[in-house]
C-alpha positions as a Python dict, from the first residue, in 0.01 Angstrom:
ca = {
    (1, 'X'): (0, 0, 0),
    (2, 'X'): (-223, 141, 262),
    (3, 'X'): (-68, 185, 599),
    (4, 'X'): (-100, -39, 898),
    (5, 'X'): (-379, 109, 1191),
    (6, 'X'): (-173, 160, 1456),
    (7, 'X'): (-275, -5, 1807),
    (8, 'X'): (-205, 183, 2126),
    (9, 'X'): (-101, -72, 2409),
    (10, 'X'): (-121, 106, 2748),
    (11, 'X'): (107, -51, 3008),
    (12, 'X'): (309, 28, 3325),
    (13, 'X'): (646, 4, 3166),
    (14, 'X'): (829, -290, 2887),
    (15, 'X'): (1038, -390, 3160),
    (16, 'X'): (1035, -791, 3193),
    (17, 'X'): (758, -918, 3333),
    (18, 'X'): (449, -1128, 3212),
    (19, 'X'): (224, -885, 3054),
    (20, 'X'): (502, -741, 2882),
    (21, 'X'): (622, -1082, 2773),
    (22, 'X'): (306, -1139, 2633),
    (23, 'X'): (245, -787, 2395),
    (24, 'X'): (598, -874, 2269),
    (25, 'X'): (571, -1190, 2189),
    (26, 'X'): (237, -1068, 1976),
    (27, 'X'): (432, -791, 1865),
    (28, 'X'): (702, -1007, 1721),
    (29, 'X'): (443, -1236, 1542),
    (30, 'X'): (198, -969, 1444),
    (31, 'X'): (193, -869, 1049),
    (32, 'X'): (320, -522, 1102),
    (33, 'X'): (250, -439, 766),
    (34, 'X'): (-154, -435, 869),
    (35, 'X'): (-93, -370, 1254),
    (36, 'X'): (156, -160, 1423),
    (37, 'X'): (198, -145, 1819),
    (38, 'X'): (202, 181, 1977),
    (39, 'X'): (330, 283, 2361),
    (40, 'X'): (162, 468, 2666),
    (41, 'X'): (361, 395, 2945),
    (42, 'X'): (408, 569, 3317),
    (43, 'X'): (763, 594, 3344),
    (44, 'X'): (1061, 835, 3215),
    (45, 'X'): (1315, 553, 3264),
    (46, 'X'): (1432, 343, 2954),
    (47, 'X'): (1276, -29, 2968),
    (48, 'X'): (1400, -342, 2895),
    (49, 'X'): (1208, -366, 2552),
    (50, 'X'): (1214, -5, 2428),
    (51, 'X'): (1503, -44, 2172),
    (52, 'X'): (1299, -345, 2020),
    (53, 'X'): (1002, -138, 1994),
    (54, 'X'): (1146, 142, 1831),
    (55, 'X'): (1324, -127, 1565),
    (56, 'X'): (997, -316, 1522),
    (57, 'X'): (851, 50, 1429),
    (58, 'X'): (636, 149, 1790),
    (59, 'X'): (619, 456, 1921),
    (60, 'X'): (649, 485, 2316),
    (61, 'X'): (495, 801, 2489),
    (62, 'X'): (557, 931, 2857),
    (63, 'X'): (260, 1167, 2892),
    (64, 'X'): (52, 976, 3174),
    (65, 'X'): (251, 838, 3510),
    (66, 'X'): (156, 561, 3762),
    (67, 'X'): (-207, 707, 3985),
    (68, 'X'): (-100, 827, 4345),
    (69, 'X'): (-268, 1058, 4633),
    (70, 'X'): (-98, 1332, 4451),
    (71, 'X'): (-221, 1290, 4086),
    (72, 'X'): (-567, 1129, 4127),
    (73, 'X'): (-766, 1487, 4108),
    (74, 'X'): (-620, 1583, 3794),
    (75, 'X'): (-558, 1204, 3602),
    (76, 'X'): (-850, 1234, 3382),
    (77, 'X'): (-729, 1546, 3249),
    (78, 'X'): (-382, 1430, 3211),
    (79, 'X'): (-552, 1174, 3006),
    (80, 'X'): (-786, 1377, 2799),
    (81, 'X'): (-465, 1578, 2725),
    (82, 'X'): (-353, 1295, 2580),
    (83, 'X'): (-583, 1157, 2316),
    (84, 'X'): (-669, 1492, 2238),
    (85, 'X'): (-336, 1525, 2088),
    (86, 'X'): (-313, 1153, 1998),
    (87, 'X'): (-593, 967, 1807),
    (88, 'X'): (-573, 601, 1776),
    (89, 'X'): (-914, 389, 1622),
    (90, 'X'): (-813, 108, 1881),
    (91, 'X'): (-640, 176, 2240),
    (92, 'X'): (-561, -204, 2453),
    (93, 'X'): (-501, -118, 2808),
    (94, 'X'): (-310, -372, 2997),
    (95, 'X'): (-332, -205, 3380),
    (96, 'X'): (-627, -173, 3611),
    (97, 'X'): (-569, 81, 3841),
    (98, 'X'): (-587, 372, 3527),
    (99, 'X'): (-756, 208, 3306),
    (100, 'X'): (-1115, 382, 3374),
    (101, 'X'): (-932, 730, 3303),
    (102, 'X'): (-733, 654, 2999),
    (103, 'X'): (-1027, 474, 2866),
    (104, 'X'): (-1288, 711, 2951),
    (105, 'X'): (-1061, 966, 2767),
    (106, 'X'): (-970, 679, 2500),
    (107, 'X'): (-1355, 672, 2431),
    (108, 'X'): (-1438, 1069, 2442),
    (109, 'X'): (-1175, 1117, 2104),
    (110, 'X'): (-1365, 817, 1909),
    (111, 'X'): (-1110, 485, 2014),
    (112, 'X'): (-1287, 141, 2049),
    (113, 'X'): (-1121, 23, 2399),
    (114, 'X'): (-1015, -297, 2520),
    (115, 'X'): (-945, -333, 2878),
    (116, 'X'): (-735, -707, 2935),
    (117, 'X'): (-646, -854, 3278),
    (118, 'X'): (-323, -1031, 3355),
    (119, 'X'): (-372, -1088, 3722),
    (120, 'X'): (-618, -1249, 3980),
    (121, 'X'): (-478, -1046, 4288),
    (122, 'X'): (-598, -675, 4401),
    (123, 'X'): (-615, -470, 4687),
    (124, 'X'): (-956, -255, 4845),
    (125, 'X'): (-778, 30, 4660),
    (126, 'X'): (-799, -177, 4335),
    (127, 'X'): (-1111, -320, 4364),
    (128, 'X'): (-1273, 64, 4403),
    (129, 'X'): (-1075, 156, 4074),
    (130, 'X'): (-1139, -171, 3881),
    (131, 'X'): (-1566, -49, 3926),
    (132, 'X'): (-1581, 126, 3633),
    (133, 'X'): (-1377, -48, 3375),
    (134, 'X'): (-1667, -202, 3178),
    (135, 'X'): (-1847, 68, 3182),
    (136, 'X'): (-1550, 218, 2938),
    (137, 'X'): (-1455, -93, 2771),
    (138, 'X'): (-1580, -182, 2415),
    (139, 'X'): (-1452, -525, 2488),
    (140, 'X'): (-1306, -735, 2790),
    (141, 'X'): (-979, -987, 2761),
    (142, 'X'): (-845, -1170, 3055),
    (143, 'X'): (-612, -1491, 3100),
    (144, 'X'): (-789, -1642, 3286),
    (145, 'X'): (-1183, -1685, 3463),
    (146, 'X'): (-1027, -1572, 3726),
    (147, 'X'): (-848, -1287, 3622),
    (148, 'X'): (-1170, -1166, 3434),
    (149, 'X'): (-1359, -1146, 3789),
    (150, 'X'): (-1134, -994, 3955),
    (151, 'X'): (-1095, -686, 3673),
    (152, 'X'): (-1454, -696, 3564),
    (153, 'X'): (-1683, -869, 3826),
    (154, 'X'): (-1874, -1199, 3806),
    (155, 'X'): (-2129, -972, 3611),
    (156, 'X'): (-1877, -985, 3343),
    (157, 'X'): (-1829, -1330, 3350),
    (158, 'X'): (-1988, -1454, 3004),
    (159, 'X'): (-1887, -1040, 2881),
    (160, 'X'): (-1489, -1141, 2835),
    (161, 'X'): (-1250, -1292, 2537),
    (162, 'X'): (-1034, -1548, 2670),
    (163, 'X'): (-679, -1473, 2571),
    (164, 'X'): (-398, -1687, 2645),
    (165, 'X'): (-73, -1549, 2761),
    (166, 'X'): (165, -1709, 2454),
    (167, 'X'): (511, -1773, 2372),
    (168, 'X'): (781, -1896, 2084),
    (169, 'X'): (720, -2311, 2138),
    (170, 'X'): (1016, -2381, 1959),
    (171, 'X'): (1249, -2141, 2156),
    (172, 'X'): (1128, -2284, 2436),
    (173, 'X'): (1169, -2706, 2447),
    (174, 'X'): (1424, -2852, 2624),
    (175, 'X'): (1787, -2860, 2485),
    (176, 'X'): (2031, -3134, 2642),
    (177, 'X'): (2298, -2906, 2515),
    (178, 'X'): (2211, -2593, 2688),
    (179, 'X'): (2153, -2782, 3043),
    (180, 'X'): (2470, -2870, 3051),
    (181, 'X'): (2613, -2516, 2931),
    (182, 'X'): (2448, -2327, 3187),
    (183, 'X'): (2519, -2613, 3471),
    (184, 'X'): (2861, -2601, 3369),
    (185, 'X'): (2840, -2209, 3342),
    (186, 'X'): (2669, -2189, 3742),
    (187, 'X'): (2918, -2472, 3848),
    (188, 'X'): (2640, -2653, 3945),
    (189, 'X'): (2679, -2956, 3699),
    (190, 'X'): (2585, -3255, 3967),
    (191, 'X'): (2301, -3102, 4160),
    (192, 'X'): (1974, -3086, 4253),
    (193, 'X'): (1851, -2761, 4121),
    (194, 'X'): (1530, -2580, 4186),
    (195, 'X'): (1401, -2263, 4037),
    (196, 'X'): (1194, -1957, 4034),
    (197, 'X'): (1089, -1707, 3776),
    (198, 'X'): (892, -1378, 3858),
    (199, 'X'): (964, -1032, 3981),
    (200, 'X'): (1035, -989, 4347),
    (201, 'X'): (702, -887, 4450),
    (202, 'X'): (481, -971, 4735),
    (203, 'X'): (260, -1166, 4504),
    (204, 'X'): (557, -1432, 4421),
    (205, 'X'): (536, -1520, 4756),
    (206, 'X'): (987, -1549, 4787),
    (207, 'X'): (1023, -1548, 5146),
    (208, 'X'): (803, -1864, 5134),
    (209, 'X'): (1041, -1989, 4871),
    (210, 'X'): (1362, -1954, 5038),
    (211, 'X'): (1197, -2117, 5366),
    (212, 'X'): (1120, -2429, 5161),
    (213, 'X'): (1476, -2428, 4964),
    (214, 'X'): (1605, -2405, 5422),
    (215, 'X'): (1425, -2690, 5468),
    (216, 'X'): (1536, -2895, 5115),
    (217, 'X'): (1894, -2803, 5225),
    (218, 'X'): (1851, -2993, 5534),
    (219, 'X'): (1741, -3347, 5329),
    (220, 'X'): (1938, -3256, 5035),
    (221, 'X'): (2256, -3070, 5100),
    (222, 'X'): (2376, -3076, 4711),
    (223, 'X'): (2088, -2876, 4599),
    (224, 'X'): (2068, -2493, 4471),
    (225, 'X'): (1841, -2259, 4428),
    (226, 'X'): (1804, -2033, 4088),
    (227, 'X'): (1612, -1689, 4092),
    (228, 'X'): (1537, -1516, 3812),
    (229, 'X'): (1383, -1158, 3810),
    (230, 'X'): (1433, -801, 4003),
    (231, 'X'): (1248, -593, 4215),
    (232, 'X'): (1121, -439, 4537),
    (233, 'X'): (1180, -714, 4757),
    (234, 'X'): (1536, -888, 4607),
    (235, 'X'): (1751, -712, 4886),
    (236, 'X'): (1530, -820, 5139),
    (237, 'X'): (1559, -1160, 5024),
    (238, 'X'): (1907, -1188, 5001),
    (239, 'X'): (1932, -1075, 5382),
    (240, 'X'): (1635, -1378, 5473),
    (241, 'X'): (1899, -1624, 5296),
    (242, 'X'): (2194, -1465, 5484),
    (243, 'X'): (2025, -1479, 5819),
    (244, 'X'): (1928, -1874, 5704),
    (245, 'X'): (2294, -1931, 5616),
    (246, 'X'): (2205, -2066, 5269),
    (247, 'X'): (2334, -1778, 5080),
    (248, 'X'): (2593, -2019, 4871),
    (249, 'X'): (2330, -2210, 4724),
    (250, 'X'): (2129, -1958, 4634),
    (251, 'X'): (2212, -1806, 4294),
    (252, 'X'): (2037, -1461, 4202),
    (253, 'X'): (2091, -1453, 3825),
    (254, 'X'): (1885, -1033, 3802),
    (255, 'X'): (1676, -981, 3518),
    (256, 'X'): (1771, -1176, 3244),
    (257, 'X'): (1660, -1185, 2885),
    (258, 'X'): (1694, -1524, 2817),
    (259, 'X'): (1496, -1728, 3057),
    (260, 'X'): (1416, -2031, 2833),
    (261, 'X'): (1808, -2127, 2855),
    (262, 'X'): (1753, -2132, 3194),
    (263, 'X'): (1456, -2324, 3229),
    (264, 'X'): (1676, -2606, 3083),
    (265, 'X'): (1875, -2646, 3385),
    (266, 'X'): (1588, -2668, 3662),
    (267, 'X'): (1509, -3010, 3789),
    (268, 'X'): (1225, -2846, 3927),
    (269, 'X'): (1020, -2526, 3888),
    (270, 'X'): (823, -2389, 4209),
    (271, 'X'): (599, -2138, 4187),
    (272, 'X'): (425, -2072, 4597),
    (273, 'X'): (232, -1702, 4471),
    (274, 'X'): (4, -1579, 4657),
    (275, 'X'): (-209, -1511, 4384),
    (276, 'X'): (-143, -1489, 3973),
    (277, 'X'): (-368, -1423, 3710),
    (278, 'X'): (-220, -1744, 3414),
    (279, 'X'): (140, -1652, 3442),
    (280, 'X'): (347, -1690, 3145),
    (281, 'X'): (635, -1845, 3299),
    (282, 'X'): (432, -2163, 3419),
    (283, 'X'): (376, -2214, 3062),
    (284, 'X'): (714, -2151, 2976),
    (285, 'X'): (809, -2395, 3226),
    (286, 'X'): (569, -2633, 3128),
    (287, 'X'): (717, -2660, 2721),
    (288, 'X'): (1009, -2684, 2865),
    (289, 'X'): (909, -3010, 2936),
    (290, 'X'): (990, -2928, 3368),
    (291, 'X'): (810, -3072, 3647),
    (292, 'X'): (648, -2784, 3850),
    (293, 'X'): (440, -2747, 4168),
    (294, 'X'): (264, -2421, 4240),
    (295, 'X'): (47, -2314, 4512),
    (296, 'X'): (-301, -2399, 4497),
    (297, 'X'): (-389, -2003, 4487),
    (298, 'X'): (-291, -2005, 4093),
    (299, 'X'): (-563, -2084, 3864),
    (300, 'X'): (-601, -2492, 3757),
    (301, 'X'): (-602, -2343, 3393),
    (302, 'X'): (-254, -2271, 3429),
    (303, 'X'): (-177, -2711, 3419),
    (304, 'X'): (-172, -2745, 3051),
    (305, 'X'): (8, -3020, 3098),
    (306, 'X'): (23, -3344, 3377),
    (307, 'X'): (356, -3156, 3440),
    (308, 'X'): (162, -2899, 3706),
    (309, 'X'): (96, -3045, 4025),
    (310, 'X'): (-127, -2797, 4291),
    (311, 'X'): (-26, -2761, 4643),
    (312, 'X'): (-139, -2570, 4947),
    (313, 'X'): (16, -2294, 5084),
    (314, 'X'): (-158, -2414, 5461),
    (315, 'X'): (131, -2638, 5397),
    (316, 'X'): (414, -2628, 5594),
    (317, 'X'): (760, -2532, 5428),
    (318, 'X'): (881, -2886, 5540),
    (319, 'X'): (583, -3057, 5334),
    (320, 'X'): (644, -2847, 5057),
    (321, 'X'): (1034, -2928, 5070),
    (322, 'X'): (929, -3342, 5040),
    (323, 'X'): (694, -3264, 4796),
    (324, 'X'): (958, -3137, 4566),
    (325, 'X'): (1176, -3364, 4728),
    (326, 'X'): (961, -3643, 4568),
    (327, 'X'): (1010, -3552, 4197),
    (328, 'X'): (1395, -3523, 4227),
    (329, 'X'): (1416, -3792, 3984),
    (330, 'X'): (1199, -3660, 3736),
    (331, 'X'): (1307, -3615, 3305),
    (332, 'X'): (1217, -3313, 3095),
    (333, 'X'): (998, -3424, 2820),
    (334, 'X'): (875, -3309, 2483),
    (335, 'X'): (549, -3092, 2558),
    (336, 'X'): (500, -2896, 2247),
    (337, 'X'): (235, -3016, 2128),
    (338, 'X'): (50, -3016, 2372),
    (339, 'X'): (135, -2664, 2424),
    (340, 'X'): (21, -2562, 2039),
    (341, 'X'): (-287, -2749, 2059),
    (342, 'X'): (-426, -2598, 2400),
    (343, 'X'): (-320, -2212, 2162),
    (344, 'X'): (-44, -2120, 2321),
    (345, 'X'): (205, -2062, 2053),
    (346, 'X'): (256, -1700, 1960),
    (347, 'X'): (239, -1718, 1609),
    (348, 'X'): (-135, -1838, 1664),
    (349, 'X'): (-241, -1612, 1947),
    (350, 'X'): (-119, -1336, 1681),
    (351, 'X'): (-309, -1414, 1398),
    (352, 'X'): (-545, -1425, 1615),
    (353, 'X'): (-572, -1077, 1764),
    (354, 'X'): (-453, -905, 1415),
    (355, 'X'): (-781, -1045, 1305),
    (356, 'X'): (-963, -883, 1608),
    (357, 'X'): (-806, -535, 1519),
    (358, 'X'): (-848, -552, 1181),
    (359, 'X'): (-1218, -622, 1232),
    (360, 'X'): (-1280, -341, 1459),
}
């Protein structure tokens, strides 16, 4: 039996998050006996997923770190070191700001490249970087239209592979069971609960958040709020909500590894970013079978459902409160297949991009 060609995925770190989400949930679902998943990552710390890649059979290499004022005059070497020592036949880079280096070197030791974007936000700094992506890429992905513009320019536009972040369906649908486990679990059994998934990062737009949960408090005093995630910005969230008083209805659960229990016990899912690319954990949300309303900054192909409602962030935090105010009575309700048929499910999304490598 001839051995699998081994894919190198080049990412930040397999911490939790939704680009890491989405290359497990491919690398779960992938037929690893024809493609095998291989690591480039810019951190010396363990990650979340790092035992699961080395039991799935990945490899995970620390030779490259994040791009700062100190490193940028000698990245592309740092990079050339690499795949001079390492050959891979396909190399998938998942991050903008290196991706012109590591693919540039990718390219100069004989790799077909693929650079894929996850987001729809970037800064001046970015948008200088992002300039010569195509120009090393044998092939664009993005999540989104949006997402693909801001990565590879409207020039790109018609150049990209739509991809769609994915996810287990079935792990995923609402269980009546598990609400009340984890309401009973929270001691929150007979209230109005909304919730938040995403790293505490400027992009998620918390602050916002916890001034529309203030202003729900004051309509609806048996209501709590559920955050999921870690970060930069957690402490300085917890001190908004201690300043705001609220601090006993808001419930910080860290990074967690088993968000789809959660999901079941949201009345509500809000989602204010600033800007996304097609985050995962609307999707998520929406086979859940949840309600959710997300600022109007978030691409419209993110509503795969009716479940997604739009809403401006010129809004005041009162508006948004009655908004979410206004679905208080809403169900969960079966979503999968709507979910499968727009190709979300991993198991499709997989097959999918095994047959992209395998073509290469």
């Amino acid at each position: 039996m001839s051995e699998p060609i081994r894919v190198l995925q080049v990412i930040g770190s397999m911490n939790r998050g939704g680009s890491e989400n989405f290359i497990m949930n491919i690398y779960r679902n992938i037929d690893r006996s024809k493609v095998q998943f291989d690591f480039l990552v810019c951190t010396k710390e363990k990650a979340a997923f790092d035992d699961e890649i080395v039991s799935l059979g990945g490899k995970i290499f620390r030779e490259i770190s994040y791009l700062n004022s100190k490193n940028i005059l000698i990245y592309q070497s740092l990079c050339d070191n690499f795949f001079e020592k390492h050959h891979y036949k396909i190399v998938h880079c998942h991050m903008g700001s290196v991706a012109q280096f590591v693919l540039r070197a990718a390219k100069k030791n004989g790799a077909v490249t693929v650079s894929h974007s996850h987001s729809a936000g970037s800064s001046l700094r970015d948008r200088i970087l992002y300039i010569p992506i195509s120009k090393h890429s044998d092939y664009l992905m993005a999540c989104s239209e949006e997402a693909a513009v801001t990565r590879f320019g409207k020039e790109n536009i018609n150049n990209y592979k739509l991809v769609n972040n994915c996810l287990d369906v079935k792990k995923f649908s609402f269980d009546i069971n598990k609400r009340n486990e984890i309401r009973k679990q929270l001691n929150i059994q007979n209230q109005f609960v909304i919730g938040h998934i995403g790293n505490f990062l400027y992009p998620k737009n918390h602050s916002f958040l916890i001034d529309v949960f203030s202003e729900i408090l004051k309509i609806k005093p048996d209501s709590y709020l559920l955050l999921a995630g870690g970060g930069e910005l957690e402490n300085d969230i917890k001190e908004k909500c201690a300043v705001l008083n609220i601090s006993d209805r808001v419930i910080f659960l860290g990074v967690i590894n088993n968000t789809n229990d959660y999901l079941n016990a949201f009345d509500v899912f809000v989602f204010p970013s600033h800007f996304e690319g097609l985050p995962l954990s609307v999707v998520e949300a929406q086979t859940n079978g949840v309600k959710c309303l997300l600022s109007d900054n978030i691409s419209k192909q993110t509503a795969v459902t009716d479940l997604v409602e739009f809403y401006s962030l010129d809004n005041s935090a009162a508006d948004w409160a009655k908004k979410i105010l206004s679905y208080k009575n809403y169900e969960h309700k079966d979503t999968s297949s709507q979910i499968k048929n727009a190709g979300y499910d991993a198991s499709r999304q997989a097959k999918e991009l095994e047959e992209f490598y395998l073509s290469l």
